[in-house]
C-alpha positions in Angstrom: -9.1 -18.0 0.7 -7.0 -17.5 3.8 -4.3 -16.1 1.3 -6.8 -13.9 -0.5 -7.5 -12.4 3.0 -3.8 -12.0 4.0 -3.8 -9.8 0.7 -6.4 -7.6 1.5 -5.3 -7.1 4.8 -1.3 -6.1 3.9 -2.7 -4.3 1.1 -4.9 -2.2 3.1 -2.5 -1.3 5.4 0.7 -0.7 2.9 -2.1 1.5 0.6 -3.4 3.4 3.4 -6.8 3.5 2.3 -8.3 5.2 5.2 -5.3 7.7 5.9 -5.7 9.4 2.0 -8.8 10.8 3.0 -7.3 13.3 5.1 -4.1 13.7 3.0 -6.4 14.0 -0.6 -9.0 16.5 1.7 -6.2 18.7 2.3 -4.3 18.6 -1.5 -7.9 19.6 -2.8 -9.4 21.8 -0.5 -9.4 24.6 -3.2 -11.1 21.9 -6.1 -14.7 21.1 -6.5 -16.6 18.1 -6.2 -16.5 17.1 -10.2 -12.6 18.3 -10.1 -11.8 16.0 -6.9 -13.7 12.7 -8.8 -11.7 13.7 -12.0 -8.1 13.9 -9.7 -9.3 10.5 -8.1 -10.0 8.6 -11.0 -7.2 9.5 -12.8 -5.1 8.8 -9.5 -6.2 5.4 -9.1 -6.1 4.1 -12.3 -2.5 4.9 -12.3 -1.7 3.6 -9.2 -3.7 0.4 -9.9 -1.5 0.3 -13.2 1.7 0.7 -11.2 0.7 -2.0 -9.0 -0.3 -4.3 -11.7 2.8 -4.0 -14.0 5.1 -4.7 -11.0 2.4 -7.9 -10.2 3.2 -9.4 -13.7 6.9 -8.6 -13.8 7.9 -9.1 -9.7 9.3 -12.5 -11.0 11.3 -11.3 -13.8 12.8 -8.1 -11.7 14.0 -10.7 -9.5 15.5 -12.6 -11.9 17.3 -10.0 -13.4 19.0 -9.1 -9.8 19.3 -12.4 -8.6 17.0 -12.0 -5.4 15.8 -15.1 -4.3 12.1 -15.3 -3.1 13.1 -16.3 0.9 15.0 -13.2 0.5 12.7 -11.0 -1.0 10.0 -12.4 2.1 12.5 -11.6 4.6 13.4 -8.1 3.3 9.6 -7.7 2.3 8.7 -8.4 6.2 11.4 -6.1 7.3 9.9 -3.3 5.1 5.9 -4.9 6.1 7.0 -4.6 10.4 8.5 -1.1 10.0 5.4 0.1 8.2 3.7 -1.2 11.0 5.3 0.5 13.8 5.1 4.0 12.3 1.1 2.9 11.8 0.8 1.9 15.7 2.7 4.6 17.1 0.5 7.5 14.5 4.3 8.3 12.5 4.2 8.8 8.8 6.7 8.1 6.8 7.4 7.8 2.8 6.8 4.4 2.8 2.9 4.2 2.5 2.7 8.7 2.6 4.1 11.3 1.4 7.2 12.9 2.9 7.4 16.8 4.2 9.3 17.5 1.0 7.0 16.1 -0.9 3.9 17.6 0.4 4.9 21.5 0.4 6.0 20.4 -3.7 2.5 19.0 -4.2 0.9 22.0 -2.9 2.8 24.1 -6.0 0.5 21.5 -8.6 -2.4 22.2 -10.1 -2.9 18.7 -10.9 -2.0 15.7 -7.9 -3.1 12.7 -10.2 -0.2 11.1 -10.7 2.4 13.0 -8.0 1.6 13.1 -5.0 -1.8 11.2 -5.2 -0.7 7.8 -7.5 2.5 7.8 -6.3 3.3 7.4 -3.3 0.2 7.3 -1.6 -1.7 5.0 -3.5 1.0 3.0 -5.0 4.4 3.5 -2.8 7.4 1.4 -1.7 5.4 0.0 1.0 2.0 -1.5 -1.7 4.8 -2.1 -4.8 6.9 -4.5 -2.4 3.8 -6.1 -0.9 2.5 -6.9 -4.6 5.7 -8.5 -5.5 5.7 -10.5 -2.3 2.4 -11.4 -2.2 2.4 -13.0 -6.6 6.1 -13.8 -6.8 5.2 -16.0 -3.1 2.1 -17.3 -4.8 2.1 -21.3 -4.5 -0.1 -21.5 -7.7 -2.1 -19.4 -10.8 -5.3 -19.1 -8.5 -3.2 -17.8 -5.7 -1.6 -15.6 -8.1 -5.5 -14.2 -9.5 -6.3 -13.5 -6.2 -3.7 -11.7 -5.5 -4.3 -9.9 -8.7 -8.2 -9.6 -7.5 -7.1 -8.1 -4.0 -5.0 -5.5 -5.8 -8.2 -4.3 -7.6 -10.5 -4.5 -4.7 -8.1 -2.2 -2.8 -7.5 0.2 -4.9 -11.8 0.4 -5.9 -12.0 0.8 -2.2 -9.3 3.5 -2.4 -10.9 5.3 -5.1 -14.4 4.9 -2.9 -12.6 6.5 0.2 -11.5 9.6 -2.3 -14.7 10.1 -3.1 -15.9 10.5 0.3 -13.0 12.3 1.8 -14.3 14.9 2.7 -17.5 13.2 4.9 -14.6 11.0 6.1 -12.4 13.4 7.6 -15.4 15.1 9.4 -16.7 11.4 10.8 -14.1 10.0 11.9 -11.1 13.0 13.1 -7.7 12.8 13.8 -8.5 10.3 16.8 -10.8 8.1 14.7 -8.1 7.7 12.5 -5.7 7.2 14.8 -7.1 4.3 16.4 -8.1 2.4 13.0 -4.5 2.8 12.3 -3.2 1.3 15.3 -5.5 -1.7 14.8 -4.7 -2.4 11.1 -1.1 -1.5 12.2 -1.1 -4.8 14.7 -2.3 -7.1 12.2 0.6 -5.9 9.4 3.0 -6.4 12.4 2.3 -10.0 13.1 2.0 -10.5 9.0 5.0 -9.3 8.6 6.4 -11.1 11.3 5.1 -14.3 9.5 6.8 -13.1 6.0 9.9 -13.2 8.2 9.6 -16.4 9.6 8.8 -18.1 6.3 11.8 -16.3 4.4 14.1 -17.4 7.6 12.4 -20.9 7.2 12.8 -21.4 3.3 16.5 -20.4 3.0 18.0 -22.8 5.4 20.7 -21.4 6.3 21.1 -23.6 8.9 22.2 -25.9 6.5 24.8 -24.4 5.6 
């Protein structure tokens, strides 16, 4: 259970769930509300099938490249912490959001399903390494499953937050926003900080 909840946590924060409602408000002020539900399904079914593939095959992609997993948990922390900071100190980056670059080209579509909307936001560096780390690190099948049952959970709750986007971003404002992502940003920091410690720990290179 403890590692179910360590999954919905990094998972929540790496996805972003409550920062899309302002980013998928502004993509599709111009849509109605039947267009927006079509753009949001469609968005995080693919996202939830990005996240899934790279669940069943993390193992295999680190085969093939030769990563080993206390690498993978340190490098995955790294990534996890600098998420983090950007989250506690209000930055964006194009790790969990879409770059400047990205935005003004998603503004040109008539259609943000699968660019900008499944990927990155829903499914971007930040939520595709977390997935690996989290089933790759898994100690056993159930572990694994939950994992797998966090990923879905997120991404209904992600789909839920689309939907009310628009109610969102008039509740809770740029400050209410601000300040959930500053708390969910301190909790990421000192999970990543544990990935660290556990990759550090499980290579041994003190042994060496």
């Amino acid at each position: 259970m403890t590692g179910f909840l360590i999954a919905l946590a990094t998972l929540f924060a790496t996805v972003g769930v409550a920062d899309i409602a302002f980013i998928f408000a502004a993509l599709t002020k111009d849509d109605t509300g039947r267009e927006r539900t079509v753009i949001a399904t469609r968005g995080a079914l693919i996202a939830t099938g990005i996240l899934l593939l790279f669940a069943f095959l993390g193992n295999s992609i680190l085969e093939l490249f030769g990563i080993t997993l206390p690498a993978l948990r340190t490098a995955g922390g790294i990534l996890l912490l600098l998420i983090a900071i950007d989250m506690v100190f209000a930055r964006h980056s194009g790790a969990t959001g879409t770059t400047d670059e990205e935005q003004a080209e998603s503004q040109a579509r008539s259609d943000i399903s699968v660019f900008p909307l499944a990927m990155p936001l829903l499914a971007g560096p930040g939520s595709i390494s977390a997935v690996i780390l989290l089933t790759v690190g898994a100690p056993d099948a159930a572990a694994f499953w939950l994992v797998i049952l966090a990923v879905i959970l997120i991404m209904a709750a992600a789909w839920l937050t689309l939907q009310l986007a628009i109610p969102i971003q008039h509740l809770l404002g740029l400050t209410g926003l601000a300040v959930i992502s500053r708390i969910v940003g301190i909790l990421l920091a000192a999970l990543a900080v544990q990935f660290v410690f556990d990759g550090v720990a499980a290579s041994q290179l003190w042994q060496r």
